[in-house]
KOLVEXKE-127029 format. One record per residue (C-alpha): residue number from 1; residue in three letters; x, y, z. Coordinates in nm, 2 decimals, m for minus. Example, Ala and Ser with C-alpha at 12.3 -4.5 7.8 and 13.67 -1.06 7.14 Angstrom:
+-----+--------+--------+--------+--------+
| num | residu |     px |     py |     pz |
+-----+--------+--------+--------+--------+
|   1 |    Ala |   1.23 |  m0.45 |   0.78 |
|   2 |    Ser |   1.37 |  m0.11 |   0.71 |
+-----+--------+--------+--------+--------+
This chain:
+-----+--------+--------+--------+--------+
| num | residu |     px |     py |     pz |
+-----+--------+--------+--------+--------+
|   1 |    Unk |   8.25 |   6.89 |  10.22 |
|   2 |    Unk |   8.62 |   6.86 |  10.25 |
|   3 |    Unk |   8.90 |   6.63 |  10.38 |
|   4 |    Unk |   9.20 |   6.72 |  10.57 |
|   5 |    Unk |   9.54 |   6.62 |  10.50 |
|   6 |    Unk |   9.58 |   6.37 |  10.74 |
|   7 |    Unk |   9.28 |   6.20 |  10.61 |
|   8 |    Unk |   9.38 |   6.21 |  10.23 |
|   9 |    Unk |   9.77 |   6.05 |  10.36 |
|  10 |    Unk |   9.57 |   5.76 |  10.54 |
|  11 |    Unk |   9.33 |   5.73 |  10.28 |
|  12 |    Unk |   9.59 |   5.69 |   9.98 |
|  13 |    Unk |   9.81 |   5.51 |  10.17 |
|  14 |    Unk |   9.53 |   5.24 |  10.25 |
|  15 |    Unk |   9.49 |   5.25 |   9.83 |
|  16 |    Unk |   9.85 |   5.17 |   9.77 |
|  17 |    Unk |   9.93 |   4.90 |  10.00 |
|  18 |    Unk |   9.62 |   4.73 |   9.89 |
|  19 |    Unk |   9.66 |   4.78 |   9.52 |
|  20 |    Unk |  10.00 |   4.67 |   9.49 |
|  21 |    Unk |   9.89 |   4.36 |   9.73 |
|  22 |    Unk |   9.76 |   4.26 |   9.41 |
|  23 |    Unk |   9.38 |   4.38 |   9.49 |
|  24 |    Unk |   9.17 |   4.52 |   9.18 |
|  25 |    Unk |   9.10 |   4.89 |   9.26 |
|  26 |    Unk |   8.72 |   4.80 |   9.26 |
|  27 |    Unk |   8.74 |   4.51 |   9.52 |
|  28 |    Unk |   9.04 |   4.77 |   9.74 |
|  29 |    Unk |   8.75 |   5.03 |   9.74 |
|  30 |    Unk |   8.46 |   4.78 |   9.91 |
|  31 |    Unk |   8.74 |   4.71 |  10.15 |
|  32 |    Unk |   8.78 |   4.99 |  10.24 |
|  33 |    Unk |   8.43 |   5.10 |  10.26 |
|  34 |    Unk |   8.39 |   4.88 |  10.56 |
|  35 |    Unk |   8.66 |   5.05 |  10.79 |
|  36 |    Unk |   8.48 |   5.36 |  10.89 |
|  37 |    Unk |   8.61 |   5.60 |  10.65 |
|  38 |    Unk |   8.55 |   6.00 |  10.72 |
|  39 |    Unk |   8.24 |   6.09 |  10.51 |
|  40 |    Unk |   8.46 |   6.26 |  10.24 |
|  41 |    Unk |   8.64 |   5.97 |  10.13 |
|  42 |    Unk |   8.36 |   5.72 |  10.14 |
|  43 |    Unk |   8.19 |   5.99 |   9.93 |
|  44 |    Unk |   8.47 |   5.90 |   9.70 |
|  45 |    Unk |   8.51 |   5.57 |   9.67 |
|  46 |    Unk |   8.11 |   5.59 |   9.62 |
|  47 |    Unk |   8.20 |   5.80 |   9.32 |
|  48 |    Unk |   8.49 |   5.57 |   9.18 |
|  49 |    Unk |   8.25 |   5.26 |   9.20 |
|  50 |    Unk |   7.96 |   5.47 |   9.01 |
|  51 |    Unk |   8.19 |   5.61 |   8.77 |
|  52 |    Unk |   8.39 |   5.24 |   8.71 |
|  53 |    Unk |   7.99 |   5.11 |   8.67 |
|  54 |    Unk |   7.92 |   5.36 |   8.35 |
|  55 |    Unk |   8.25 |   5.30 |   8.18 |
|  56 |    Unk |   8.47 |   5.66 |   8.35 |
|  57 |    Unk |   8.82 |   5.63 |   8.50 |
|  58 |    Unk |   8.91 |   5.64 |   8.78 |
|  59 |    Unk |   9.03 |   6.02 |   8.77 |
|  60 |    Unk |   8.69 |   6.14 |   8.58 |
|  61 |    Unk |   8.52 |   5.94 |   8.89 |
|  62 |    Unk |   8.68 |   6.10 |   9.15 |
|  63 |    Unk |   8.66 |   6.47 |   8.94 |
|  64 |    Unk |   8.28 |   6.46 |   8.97 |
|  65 |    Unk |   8.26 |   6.67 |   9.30 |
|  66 |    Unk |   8.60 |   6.87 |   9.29 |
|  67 |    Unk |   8.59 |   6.98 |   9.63 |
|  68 |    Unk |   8.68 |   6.66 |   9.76 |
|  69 |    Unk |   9.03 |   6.66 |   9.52 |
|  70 |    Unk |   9.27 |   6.86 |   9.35 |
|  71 |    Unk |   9.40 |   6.87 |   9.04 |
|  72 |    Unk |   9.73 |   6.77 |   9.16 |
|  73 |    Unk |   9.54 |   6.43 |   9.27 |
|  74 |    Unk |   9.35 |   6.37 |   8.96 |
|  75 |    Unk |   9.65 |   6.48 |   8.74 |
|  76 |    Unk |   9.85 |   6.18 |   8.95 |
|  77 |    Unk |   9.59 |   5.93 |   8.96 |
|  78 |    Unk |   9.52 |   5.95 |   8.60 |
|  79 |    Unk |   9.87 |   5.91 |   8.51 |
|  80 |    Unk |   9.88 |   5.61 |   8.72 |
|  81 |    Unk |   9.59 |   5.49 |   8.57 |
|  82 |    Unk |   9.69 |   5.50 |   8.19 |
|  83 |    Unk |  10.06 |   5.41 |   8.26 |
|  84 |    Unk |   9.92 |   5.08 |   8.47 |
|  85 |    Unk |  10.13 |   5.24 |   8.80 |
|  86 |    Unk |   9.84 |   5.31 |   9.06 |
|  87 |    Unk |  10.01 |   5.17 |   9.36 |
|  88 |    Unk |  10.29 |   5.39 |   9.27 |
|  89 |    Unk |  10.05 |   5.74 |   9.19 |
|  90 |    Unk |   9.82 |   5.66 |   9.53 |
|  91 |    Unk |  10.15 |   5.61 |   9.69 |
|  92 |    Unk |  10.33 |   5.94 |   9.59 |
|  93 |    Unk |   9.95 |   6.17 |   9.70 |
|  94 |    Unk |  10.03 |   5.96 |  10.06 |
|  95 |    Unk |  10.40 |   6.10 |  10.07 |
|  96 |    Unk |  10.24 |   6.44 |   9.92 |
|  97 |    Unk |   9.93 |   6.46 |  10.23 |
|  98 |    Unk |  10.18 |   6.35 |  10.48 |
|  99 |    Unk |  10.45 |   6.62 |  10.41 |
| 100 |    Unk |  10.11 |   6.87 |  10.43 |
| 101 |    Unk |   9.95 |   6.72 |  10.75 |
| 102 |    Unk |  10.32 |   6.71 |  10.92 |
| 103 |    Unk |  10.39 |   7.08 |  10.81 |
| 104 |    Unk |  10.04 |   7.18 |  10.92 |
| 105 |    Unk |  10.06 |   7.02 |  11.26 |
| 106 |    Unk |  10.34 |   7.18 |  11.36 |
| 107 |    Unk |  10.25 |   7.48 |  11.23 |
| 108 |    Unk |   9.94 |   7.47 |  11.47 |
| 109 |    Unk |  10.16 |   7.37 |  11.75 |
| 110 |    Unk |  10.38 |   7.65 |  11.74 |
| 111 |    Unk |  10.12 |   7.90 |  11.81 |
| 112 |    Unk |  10.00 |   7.77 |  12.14 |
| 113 |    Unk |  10.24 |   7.91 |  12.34 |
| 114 |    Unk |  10.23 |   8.26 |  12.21 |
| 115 |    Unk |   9.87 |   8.24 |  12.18 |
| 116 |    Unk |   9.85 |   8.20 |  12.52 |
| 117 |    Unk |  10.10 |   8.49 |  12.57 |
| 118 |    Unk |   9.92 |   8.69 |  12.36 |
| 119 |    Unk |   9.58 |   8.67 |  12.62 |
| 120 |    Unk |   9.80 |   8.69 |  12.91 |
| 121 |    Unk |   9.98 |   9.01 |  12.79 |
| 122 |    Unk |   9.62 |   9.19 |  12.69 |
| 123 |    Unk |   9.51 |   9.11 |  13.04 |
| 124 |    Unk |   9.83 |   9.23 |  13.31 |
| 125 |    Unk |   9.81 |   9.49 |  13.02 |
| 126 |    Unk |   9.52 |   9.66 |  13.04 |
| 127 |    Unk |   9.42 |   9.59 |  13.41 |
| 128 |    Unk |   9.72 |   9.74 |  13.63 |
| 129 |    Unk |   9.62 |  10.11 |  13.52 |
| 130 |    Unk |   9.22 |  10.01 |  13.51 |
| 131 |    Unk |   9.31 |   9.94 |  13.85 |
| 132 |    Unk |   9.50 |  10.22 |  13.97 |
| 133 |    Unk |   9.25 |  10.46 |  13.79 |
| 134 |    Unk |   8.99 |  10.30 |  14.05 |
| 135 |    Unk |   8.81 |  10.13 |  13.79 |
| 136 |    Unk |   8.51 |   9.82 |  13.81 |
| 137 |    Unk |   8.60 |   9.49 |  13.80 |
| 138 |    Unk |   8.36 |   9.49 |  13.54 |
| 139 |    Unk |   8.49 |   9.78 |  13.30 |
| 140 |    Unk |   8.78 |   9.65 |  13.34 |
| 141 |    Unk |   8.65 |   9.31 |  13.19 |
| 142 |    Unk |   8.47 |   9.50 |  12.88 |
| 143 |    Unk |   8.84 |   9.69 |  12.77 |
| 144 |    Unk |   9.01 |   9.34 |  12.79 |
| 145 |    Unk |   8.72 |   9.20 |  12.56 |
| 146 |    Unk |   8.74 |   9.51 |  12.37 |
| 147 |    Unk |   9.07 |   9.49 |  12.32 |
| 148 |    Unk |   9.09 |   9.14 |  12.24 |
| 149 |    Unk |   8.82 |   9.15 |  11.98 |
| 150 |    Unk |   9.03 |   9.39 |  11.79 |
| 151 |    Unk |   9.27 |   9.19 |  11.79 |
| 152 |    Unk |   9.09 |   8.93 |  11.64 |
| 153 |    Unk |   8.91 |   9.14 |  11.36 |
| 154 |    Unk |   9.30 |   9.21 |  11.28 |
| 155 |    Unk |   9.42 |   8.87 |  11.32 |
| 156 |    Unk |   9.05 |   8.72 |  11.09 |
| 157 |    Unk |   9.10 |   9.03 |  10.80 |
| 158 |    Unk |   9.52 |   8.92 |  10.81 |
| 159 |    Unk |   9.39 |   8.57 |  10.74 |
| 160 |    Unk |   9.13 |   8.68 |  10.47 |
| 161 |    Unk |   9.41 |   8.84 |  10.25 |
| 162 |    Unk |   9.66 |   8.62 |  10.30 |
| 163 |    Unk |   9.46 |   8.30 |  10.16 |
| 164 |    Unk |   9.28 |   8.54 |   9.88 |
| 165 |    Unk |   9.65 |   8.67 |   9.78 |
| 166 |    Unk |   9.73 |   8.23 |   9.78 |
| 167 |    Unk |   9.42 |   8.13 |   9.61 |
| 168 |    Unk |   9.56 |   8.48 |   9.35 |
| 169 |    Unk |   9.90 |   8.33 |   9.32 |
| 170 |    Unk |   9.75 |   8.00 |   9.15 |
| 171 |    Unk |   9.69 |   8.13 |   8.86 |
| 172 |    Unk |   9.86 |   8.50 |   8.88 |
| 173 |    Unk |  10.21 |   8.54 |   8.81 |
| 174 |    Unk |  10.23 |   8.87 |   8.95 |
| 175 |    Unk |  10.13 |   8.75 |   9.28 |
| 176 |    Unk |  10.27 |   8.45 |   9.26 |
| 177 |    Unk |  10.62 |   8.63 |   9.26 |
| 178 |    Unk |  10.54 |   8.88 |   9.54 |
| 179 |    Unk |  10.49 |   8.59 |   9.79 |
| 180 |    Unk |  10.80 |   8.42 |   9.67 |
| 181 |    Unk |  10.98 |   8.69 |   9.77 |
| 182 |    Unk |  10.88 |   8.66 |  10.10 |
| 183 |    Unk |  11.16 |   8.57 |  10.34 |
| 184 |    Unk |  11.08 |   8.20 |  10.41 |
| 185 |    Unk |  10.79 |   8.16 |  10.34 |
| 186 |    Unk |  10.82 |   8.22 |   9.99 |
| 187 |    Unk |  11.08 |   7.98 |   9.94 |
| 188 |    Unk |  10.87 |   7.69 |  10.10 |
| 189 |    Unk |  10.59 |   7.81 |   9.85 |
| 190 |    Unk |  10.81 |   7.76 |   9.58 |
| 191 |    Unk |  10.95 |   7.44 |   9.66 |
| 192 |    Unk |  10.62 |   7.30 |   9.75 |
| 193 |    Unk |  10.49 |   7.41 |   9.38 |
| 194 |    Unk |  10.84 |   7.24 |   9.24 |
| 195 |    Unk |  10.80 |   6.97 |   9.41 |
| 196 |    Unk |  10.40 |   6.92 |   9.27 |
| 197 |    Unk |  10.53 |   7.01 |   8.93 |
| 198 |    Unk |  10.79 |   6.72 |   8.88 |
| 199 |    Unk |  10.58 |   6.46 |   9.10 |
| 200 |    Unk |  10.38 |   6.47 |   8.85 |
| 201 |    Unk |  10.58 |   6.52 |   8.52 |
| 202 |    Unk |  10.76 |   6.23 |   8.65 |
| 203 |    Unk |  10.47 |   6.00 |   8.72 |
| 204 |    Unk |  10.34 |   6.10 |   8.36 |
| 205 |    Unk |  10.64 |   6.00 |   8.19 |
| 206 |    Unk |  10.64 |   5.67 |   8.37 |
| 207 |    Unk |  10.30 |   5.63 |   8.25 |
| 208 |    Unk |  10.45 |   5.69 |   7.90 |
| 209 |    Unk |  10.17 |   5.99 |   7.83 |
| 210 |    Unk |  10.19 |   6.23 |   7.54 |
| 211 |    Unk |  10.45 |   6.56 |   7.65 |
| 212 |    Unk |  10.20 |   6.77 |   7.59 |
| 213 |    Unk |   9.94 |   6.63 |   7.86 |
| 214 |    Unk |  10.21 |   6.54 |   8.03 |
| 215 |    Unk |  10.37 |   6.94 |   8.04 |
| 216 |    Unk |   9.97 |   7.06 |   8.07 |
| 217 |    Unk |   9.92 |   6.81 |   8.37 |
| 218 |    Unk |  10.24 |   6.89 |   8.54 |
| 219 |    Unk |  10.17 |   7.27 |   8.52 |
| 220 |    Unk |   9.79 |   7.25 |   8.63 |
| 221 |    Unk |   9.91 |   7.06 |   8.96 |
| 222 |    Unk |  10.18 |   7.31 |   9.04 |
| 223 |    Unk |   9.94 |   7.57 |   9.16 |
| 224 |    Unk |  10.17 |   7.82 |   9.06 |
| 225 |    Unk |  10.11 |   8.15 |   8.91 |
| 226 |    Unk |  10.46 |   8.14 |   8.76 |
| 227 |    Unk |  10.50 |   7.78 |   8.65 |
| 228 |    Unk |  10.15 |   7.84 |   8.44 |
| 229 |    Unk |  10.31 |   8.14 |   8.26 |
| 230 |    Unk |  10.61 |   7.89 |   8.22 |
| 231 |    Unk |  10.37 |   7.63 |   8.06 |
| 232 |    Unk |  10.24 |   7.86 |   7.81 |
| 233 |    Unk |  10.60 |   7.88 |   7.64 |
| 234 |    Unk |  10.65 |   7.54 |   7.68 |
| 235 |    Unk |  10.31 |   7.39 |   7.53 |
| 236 |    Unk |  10.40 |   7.63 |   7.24 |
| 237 |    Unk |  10.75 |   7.46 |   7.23 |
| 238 |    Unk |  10.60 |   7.12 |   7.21 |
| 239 |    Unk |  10.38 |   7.20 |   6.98 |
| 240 |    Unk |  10.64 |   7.30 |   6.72 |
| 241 |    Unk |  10.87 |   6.97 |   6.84 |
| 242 |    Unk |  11.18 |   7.14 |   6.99 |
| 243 |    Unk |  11.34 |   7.05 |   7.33 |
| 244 |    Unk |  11.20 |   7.21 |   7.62 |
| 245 |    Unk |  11.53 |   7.25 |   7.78 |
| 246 |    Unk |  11.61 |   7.59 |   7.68 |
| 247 |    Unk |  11.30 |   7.66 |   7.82 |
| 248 |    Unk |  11.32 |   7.57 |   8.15 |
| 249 |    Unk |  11.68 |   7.75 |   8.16 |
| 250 |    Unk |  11.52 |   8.10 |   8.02 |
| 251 |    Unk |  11.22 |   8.12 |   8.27 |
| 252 |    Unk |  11.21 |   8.29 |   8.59 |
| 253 |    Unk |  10.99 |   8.02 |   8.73 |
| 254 |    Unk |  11.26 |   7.76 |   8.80 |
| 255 |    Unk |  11.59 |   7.71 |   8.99 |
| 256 |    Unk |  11.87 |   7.73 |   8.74 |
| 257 |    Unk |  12.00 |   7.41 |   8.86 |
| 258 |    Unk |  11.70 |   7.19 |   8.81 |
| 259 |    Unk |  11.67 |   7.38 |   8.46 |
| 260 |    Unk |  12.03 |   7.29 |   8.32 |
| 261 |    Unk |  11.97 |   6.91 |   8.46 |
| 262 |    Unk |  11.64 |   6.89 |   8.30 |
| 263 |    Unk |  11.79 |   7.01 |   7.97 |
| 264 |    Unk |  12.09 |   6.75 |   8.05 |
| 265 |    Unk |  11.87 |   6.46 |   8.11 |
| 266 |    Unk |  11.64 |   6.53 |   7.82 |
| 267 |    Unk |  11.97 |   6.55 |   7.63 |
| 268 |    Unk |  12.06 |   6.17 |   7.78 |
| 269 |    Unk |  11.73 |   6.03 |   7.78 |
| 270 |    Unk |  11.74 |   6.03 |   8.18 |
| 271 |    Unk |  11.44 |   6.21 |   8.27 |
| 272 |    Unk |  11.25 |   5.98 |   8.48 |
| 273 |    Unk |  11.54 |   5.94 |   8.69 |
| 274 |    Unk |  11.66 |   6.31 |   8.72 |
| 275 |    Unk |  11.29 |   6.42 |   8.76 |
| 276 |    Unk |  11.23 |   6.13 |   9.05 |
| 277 |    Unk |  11.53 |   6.29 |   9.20 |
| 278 |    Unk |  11.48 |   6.63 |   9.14 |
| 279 |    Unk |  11.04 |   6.58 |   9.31 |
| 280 |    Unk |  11.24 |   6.40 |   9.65 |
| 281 |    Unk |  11.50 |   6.68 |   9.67 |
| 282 |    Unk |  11.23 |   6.96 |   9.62 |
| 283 |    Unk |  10.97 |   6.76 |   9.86 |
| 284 |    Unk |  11.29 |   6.78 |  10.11 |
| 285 |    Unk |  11.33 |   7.12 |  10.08 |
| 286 |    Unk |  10.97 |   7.23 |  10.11 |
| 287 |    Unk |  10.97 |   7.01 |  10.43 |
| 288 |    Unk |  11.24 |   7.20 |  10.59 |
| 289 |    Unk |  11.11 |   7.53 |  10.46 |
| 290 |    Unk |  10.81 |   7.50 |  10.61 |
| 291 |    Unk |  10.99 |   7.37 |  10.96 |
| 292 |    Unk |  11.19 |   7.73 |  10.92 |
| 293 |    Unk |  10.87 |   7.90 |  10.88 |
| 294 |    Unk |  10.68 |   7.73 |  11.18 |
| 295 |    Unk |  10.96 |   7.81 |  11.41 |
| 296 |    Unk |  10.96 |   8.18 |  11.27 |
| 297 |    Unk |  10.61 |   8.25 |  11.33 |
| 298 |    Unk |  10.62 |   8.22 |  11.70 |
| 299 |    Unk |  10.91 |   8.42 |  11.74 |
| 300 |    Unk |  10.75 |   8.68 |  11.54 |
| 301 |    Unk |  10.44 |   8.65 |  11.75 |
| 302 |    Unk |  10.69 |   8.73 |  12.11 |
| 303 |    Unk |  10.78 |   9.06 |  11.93 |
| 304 |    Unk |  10.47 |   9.18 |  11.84 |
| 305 |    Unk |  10.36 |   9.04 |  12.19 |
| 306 |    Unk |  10.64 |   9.19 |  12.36 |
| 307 |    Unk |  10.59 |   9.53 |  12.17 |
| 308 |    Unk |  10.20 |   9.51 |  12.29 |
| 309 |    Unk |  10.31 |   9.47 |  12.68 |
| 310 |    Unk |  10.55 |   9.73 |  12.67 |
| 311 |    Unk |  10.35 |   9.98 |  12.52 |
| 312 |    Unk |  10.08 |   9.96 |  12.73 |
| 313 |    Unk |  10.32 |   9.96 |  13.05 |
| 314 |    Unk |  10.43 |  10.27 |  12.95 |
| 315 |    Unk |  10.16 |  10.40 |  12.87 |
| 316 |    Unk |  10.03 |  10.28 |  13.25 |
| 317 |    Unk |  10.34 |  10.45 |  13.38 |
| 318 |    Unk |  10.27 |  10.80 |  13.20 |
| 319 |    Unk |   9.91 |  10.76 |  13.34 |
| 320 |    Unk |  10.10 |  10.69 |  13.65 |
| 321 |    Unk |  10.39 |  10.99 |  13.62 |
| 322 |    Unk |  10.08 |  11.22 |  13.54 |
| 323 |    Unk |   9.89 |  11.17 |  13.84 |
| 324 |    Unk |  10.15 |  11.22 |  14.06 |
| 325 |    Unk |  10.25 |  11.54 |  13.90 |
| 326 |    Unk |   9.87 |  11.71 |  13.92 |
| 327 |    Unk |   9.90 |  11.60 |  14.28 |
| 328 |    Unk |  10.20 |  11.80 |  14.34 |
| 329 |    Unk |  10.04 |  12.07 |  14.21 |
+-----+--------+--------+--------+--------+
């Protein structure tokens, strides 16, 4: 049982606006409980009033069936939690859900059209030379569905890979670079996972939590291959109290320019302000990323469209060229 991201935005935004009403998080969660929730988030705030009940967070409630949240979300609400900011940290997953659901829906949107192009083309594709062969109605019927169901193993086996070779790039850094290199898309990827990362550092150093949970959070919610290879070299920085600055500069995993501000603003004492600006600029660019790739995808779907039609018009005018040529003989 899951929740989608439109859901998770509404829900958290409901949380915020009541906590920082003034409302303890108990009595916002009964309130809510009486609006009709979607199953998933009243299986939540179930959770959260058991767990509250034997003595557990908030976060260890909500962490009790993780495939209702992330660790993105627990990372965030915990570090609200402790730091005495939950308004803020239900506030920042609403922004975060939004940014999905928004990206997501046009995403969706964008395929209609070619979708629809797609069907149309297998059909004025394959029936003129059915036709002109002096096929059935009916055979002509079965190749269309034929042909379409091939094009849906394709299009199902694409879709397989691509969300193994995502689910892979979580933890694998090897992967994880392979799809950043991916014209568009792999820049959206990337800022999305930059964007994840300094939400939450920023919301743990707000909450005043240790560097090294606040480093191991920050890098669990990234779900990023690269930024986890990152955090290995930064834990063991932390570990043996030097600056992490240098590190951010000397790994692949981040932008040079965030790198040199962090290690400027750690320098300064500014990091809650430079990482709040850096999680807005990076939320920004992930935002238009993904606009890039959702008008890309359609275009790529005319070609290969386009490419589909014309071949099998040729190949209905070859049919057609060979008839005529046995009949002049």
């Amino acid at each position: 049982m899951s929740s989608s991201a439109p859901h998770k935005h509404l829900f958290y935004a409901e949380l915020a606006k009541l906590v920082e009403a003034g409302f303890g998080v108990r009595e916002a969660g009964k309130i809510l409980q009486d609006t009709r929730l979607p199953v998933p988030q009243q299986r939540l705030l179930g959770l959260m009033q058991t767990g509250l009940e034997n003595g557990k967070s908030i976060a260890e409630s909500f962490a009790a069936d993780p495939a209702l949240v992330s660790d993105l979300e627990c990372s965030i609400i915990a570090a609200g939690e402790r730091g005495g900011r939950l308004a803020p940290a239900f506030q920042h997953l609403a922004d975060y859900f939004q940014l999905l659901a928004s990206t997501r829906s046009e995403a969706v949107k964008s395929m209609i059209y070619p979708t629809v192009l797609l069907h149309l083309g297998v059909i004025f594709g394959n029936a003129p030379g059915a036709l002109m062969n002096g096929e059935s109605a009916g055979s002509i019927l079965i190749n269309i569905a034929i042909t379409l169901g091939v094009i849906y193993l394709i299009g199902f086996m694409f879709v397989m890979v691509s969300l193994r070779l995502l689910k892979a790039a979580t933890t694998s850094a090897a992967v994880d670079g392979f799809i950043n290199r991916i014209p568009l898309l792999g820049k959206a990827r990337r800022d999305l996972a930059l964007a994840r990362f300094t939400r939450v550092y920023h919301t743990c150093l707000l909450a005043g939590l240790p560097m090294q949970e606040t480093a191991a959070s920050s890098v669990n919610a990234s779900q990023s291959g690269l930024i986890r290879e990152a955090g290995q070299q930064l834990a063991a920085t932390l570990k043996i109290g030097d600056k992490l600055g240098p590190v951010f500069i000397a790994s692949p995993a981040f932008p040079n320019a965030f790198a040199r501000s962090y290690a400027t603003a750690e320098e300064s004492g500014m990091l809650d302000k430079d990482l709040a600006r850096w999680s807005d600029l990076f939320q920004q660019d992930a935002l238009r990323g993904a606009k890039r790739v959702s008008g890309a995808i359609p275009k790529i779907f005319y070609a290969l469209v386009v490419i589909f039609v014309v071949w099998k018009i040729l190949g209905f005018y070859q049919g057609y060229y060979r008839t005529l040529e046995t009949l002049g003989e």
